[in-house]
N, C-alpha and C positions, 0 to 999 in steps of 0.2 A: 444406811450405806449399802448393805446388800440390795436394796430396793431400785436405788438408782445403779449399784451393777450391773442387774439384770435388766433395765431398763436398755440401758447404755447395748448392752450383747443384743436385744430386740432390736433396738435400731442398727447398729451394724449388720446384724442379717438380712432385715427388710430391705439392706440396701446391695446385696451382695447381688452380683452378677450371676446370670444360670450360665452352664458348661453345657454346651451341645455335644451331640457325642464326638469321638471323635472321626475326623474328616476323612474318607474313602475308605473308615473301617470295616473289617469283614461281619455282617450282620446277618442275623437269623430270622426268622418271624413263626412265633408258634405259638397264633391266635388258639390255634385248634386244640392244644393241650401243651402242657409243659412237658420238656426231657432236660436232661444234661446236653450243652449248648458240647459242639467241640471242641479240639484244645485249642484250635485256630481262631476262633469265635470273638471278636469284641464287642457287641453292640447285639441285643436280644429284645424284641418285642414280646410281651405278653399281655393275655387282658387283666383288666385290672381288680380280678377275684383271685389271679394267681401272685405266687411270691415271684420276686424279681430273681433273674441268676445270678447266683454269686460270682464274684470277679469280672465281670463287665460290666461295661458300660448296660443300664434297664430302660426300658421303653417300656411306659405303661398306656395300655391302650383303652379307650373309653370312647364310648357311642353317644356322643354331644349333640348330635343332630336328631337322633334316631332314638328308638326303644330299642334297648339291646334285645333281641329274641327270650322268650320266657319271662319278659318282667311285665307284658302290660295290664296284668291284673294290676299291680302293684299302683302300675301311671295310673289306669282308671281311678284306685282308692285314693292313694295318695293326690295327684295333681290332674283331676280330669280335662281342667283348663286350659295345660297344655298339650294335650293331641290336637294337632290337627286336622278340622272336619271340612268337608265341603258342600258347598251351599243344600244340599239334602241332610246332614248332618252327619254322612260316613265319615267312615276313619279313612286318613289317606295314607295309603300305606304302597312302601315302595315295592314296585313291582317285580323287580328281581330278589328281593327278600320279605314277601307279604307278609312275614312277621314280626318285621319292623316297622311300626307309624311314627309320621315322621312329626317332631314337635311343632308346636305353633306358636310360629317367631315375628309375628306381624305388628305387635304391638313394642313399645319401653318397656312397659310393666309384665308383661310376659316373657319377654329375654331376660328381664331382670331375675324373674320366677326361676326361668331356665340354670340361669348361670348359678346362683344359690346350688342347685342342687348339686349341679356338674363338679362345682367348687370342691364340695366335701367331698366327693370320689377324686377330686385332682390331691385333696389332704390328706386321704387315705393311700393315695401311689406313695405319698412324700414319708409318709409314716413308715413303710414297710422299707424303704429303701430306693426307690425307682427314682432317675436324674431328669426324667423327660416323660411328656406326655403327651400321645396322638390322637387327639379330638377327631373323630370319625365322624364322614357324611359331611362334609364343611357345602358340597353340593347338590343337597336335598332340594336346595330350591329348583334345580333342573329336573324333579321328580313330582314338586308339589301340582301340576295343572296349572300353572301361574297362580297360585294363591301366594305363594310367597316368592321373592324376588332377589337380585342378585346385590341391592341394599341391605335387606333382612341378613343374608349371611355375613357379609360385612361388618356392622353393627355388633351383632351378636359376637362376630370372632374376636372382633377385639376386648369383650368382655371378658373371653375367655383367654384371651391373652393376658389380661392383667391378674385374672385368677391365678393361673399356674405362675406368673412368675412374684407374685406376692406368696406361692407356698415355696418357692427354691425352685422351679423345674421348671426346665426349657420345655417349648412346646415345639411342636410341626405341623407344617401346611399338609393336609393328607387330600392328595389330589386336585381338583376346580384348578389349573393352571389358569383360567380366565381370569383368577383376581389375582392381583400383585401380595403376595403374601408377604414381603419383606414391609412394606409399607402399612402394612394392619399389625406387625410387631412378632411375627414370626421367626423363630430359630432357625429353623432347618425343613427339608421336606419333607417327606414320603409319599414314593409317588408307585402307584399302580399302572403296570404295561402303560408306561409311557412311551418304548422301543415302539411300541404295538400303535400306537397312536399319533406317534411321530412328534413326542410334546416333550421328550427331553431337555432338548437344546433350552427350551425355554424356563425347563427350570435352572438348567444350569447356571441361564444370566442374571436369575436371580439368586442363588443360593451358591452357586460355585460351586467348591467338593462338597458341601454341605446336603448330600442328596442320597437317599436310601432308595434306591430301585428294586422293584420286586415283578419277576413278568413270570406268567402264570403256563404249567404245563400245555393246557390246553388250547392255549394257541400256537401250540406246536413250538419248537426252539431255535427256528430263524433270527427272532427279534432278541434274545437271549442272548446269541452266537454276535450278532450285529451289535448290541450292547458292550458285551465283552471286548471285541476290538475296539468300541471306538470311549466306553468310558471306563472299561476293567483294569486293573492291577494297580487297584488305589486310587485312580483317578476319582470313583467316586463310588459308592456301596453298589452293588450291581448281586441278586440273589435269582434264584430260579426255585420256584416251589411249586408241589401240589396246590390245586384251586382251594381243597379244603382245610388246606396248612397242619394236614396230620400229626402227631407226636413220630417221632421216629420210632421204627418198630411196627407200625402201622400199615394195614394193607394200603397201596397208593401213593406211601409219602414220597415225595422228589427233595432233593433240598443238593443244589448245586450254586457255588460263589466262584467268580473270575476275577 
């Protein structure tokens, strides 16, 4: 009897709906380090070697596309089969963070590889507490040289779609506004200076309020200001940070919501 109750509680969870955060909440992003969110705060990004904040809504963030910076000894030991190389055999690594190589998703059987590994860092957000997860680089393939393609990320994301919502946790489209992310099985977004790019609107027709905006100091606060009128005060997460997402306390940090 206890055998088939615990059965019975597996199968109602495996079936249980994820909670996306919630819609036009006030959100933070503090890749860079953790602090105490403030009291205004619902909704907190962090990566996923940090604990989640307590009393809000947690975003757990994970580099699915990518070698998170300081791990690629690890990828060489562990999984050298998937970096991928280009036809001389270098690593391809993306050019605004060269110490991140970008994985190689060209195949079934190496997305398959891929997703395995992503899975268990998506089990470990779930474990500690985190309601959602932001698979990062979903646009590597606009990085690879054409080695990999805008099928490949496709493919791949929906694997990762079914990982995170097979552990309880909604996921987000993080940026590539080029693919339809509601139709690959997506929650919600996160999108980078999208003001700055003029690509808003288009997530909005996809996602609705369902959209975390983050546009960066260093394009100065035009796009920010322009944000704030036309999707602030709930309409949809609208944030303004430092490039390097400082801890507060920190020479540099910006951290402004409308």
């Amino acid at each position: 009897m206890a055998f088939l109750s615990s059965l019975l509680v597996a199968v109602l969870l495996a079936g249980s709906p994820v909670t996306p955060p919630p819609a036009g909440g006030v959100a933070d992003y503090q890749l860079g380090g953790a602090y105490r969110p403030a009291a205004k705060v619902d909704i907190v990004t962090r990566d996923r070697t940090e604990r989640p904040a307590r009393g809000v809504y947690s975003i757990c963030y994970v580099n699915a596309f990518q070698t998170q910076p300081g791990t690629l000894r690890w990828w060489r030991a562990k999984h050298p089969g998937l970096l991928l190389r280009d036809g001389r055999g270098r690593l391809v690594r993306d050019a605004g963070w060269p110490d991140e190589v970008l994985l190689d998703l060209r195949t079934p059987k190496k997305q398959v590889a891929a997703a395995k590994v992503v899975r268990r860092w998506f089990a470990g957000c779930a474990r500690k507490g985190y309601r959602a997860v932001e698979p990062d680089n979903l646009d590597s393939w606009t990085r690879s040289h054409r080695l990999l393609g805008r099928s490949h990320a496709r493919t791949y994301a929906r694997r990762l779609v079914k990982a995170a919502h097979a552990e309880g946790l909604a996921i987000a489209q993080k940026n590539a506004v080029e693919l339809d992310g509601r139709r690959l099985g997506f929650d919600f977004a996160v999108a980078e200076e999208c003001e700055v790019h003029r690509e808003c609107r288009r997530y909005r027709r996809m996602y609705g309020r369902q959209l975390i905006e983050i546009e960066y100091t260093d394009n100065g606060r035009k796009a920010f200001r322009r944000a704030c009128r036309l999707r602030g005060g709930g309409r949809t997460s609208v944030l303004l940070r430092d490039r390097d997402v400082v801890p507060r306390g920190t020479r540099g940090y910006v951290y402004r919501t409308c």
